[in-house]
C-alpha positions as CSV (number, residue, x, y, z in Angstrom):
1,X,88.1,89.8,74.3
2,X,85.0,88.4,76.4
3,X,81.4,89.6,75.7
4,X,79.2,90.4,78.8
5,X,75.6,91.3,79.4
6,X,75.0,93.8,81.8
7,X,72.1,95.8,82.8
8,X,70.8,95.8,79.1
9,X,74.1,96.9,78.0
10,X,76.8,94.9,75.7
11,X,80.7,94.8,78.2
12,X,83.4,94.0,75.9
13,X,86.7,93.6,77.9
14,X,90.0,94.2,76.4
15,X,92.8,92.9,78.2
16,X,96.1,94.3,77.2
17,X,99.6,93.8,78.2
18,X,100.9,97.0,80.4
19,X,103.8,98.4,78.0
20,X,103.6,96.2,74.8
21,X,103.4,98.5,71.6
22,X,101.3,96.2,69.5
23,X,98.1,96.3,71.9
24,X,98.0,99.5,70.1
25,X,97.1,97.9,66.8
26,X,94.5,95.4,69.1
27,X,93.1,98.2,71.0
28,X,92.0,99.8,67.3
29,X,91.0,96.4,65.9
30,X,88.9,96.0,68.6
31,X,87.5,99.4,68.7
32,X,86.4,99.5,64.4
33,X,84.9,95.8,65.4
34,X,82.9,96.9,68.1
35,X,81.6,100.6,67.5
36,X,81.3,101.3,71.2
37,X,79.0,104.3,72.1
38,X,81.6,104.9,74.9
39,X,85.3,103.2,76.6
40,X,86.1,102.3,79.6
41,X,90.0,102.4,80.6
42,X,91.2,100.8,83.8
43,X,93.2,103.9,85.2
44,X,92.8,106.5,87.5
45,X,91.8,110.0,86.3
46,X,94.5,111.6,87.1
47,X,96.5,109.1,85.1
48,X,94.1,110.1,82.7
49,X,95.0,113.5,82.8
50,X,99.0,112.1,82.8
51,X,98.2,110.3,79.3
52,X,96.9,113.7,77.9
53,X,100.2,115.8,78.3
54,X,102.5,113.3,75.5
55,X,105.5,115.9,75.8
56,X,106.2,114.4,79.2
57,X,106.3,110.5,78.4
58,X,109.9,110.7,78.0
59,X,110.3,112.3,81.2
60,X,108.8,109.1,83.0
61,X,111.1,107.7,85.5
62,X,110.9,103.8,85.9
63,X,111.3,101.9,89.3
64,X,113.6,99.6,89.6
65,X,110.4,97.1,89.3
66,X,109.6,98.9,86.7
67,X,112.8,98.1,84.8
68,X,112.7,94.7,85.5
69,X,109.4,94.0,84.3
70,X,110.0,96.5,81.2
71,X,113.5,93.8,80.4
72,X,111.5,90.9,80.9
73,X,108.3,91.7,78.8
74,X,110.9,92.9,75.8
75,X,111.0,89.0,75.1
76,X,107.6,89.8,73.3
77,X,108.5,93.3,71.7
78,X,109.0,96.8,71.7
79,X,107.8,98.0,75.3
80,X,107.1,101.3,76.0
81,X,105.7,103.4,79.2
82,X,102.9,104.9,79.0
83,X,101.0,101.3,78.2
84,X,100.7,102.0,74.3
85,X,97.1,100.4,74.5
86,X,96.1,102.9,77.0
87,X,97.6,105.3,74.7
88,X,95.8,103.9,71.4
89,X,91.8,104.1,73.7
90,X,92.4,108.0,74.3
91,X,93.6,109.1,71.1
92,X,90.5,106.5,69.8
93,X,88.1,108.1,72.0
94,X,89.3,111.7,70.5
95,X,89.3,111.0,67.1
96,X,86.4,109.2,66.7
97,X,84.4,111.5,69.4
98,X,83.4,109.2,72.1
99,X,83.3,109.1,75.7
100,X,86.3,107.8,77.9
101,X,85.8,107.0,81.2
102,X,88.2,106.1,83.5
103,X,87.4,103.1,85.6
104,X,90.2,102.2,88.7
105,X,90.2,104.1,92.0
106,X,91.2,108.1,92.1
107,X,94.4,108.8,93.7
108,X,92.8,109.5,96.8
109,X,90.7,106.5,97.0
110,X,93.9,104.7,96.1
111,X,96.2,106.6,98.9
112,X,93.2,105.2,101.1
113,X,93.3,101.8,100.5
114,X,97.1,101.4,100.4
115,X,97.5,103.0,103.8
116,X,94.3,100.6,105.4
117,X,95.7,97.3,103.6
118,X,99.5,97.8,103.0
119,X,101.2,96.6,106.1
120,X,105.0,97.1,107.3
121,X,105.1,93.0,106.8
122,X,104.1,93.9,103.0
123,X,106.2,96.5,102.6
124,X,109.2,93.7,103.7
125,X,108.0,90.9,101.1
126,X,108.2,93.4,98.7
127,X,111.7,94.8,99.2
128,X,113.1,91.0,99.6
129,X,111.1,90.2,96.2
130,X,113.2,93.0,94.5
131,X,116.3,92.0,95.9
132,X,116.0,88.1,94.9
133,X,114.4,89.3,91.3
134,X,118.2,88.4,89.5
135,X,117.7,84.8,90.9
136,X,114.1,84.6,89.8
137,X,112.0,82.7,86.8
138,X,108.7,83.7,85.3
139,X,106.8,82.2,82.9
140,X,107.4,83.7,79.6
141,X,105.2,81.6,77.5
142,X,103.4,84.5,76.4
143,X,103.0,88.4,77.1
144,X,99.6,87.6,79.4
145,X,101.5,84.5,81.1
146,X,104.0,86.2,82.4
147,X,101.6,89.3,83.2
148,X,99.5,87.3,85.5
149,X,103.0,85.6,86.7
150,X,104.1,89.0,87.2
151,X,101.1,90.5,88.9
152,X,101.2,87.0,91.7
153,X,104.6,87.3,92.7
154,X,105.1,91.1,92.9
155,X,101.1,91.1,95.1
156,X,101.9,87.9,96.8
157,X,101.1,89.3,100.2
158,X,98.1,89.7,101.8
159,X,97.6,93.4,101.6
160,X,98.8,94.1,98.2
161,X,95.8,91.1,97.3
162,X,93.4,93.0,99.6
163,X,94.5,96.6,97.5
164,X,94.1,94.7,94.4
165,X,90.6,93.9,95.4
166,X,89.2,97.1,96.0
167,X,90.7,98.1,93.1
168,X,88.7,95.3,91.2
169,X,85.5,96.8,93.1
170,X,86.2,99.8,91.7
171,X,86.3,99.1,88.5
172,X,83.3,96.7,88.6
173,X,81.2,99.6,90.0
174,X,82.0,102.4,87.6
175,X,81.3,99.3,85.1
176,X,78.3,99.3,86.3
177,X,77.6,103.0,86.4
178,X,78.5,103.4,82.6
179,X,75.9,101.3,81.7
180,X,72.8,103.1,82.9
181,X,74.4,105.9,80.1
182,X,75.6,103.3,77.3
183,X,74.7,100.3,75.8
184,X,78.1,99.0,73.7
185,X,80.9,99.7,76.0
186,X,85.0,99.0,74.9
187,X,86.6,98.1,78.0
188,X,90.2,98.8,77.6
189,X,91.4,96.5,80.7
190,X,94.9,95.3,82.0
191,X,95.4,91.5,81.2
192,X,95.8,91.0,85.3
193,X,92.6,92.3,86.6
194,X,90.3,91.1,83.5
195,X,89.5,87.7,85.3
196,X,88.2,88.7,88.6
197,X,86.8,91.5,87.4
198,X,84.8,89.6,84.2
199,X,83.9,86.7,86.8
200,X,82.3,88.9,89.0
201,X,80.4,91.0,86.7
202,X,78.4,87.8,85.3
């Protein structure tokens, strides 16, 4: 967790590890050490909204990305989709009363973005990463390693960076925006996008 000082308000950032069921006990740790006046969550609001309606989680249908990065994190532990950790802020953020705001790009601002940055050339890279993922290694030193490992070789082209990006704007503005309401903030973040999005908020 990193500690940053922001317009007069206290940033905590959480990174957690998309899928992994023992964020959940780290997302609550973190919560009873901080007593945040509100949360951040690095989704959309319509995913949000998703997280709300638990009878359909085991409806989800995974990718076949999906899958393979589901296998490969299972080194660690129990995996499970929805991320458990994003699962652990909202029912935090009920139960104890506060605020949760989500923090990424609405599915709008999202469809945008893809569609300006996303190329047909990225649209190959990725198909020919999916096909050679059998015959591929990633660092599994650790859940984060080979999330960030992940995260470069699935986005290794130039638009999927450029999407990423944005997103990282995105959340560094709302970021921003939350703290001219609230002056301890929980920032419930994914592991990949915690260290541009800490490095540019200093």
């Amino acid at each position: 967790m990193q500690k940053i000082d922001l317009n007069g308000a206290e940033v905590f950032l959480l990174p957690i590890v998309k899928g992994l069921v023992t964020d959940m006990e780290k997302v609550r740790k973190a919560y009873e050490e901080i007593g945040p006046d509100a949360m951040g969550i690095s989704i959309s609001k319509e995913e949000l909204t998703g997280l709300h309606n638990k009878a359909d989680y085991e409806n989800y249908e995974m990718s076949g990305l999906e899958e393979a990065y589901k296998d490969l994190l299972s080194t660690f532990g129990e995996v499970r989709l929805p991320a458990p950790g994003y699962v652990e802020a909202m029912d935090l953020a009920e139960e104890k009363g506060v605020p949760l705001i989500p923090i990424d790009m609405n599915e709008e601002d999202y469809s945008e973005s893809y569609c300006r940055n996303v190329k047909g050339m990225d649209w190959m890279k990725e198909n020919v990463f999916g096909g050679t993922l059998p015959r591929r290694k990633f660092l599994l030193t650790s859940p984060e390693a080979f999330a960030h490992d992940w995260d470069r070789k699935v986005n290794r082209s130039r638009g999927f960076r450029k999407l990423l990006q944005e997103r990282e704007d995105r959340m560094i503005q709302s970021l921003r925006q939350m703290t001219t309401h609230y002056k301890r903030i929980l920032v419930v973040i994914e592991s990949e996008r915690m260290p541009g999005v800490a490095a540019r908020l200093k």
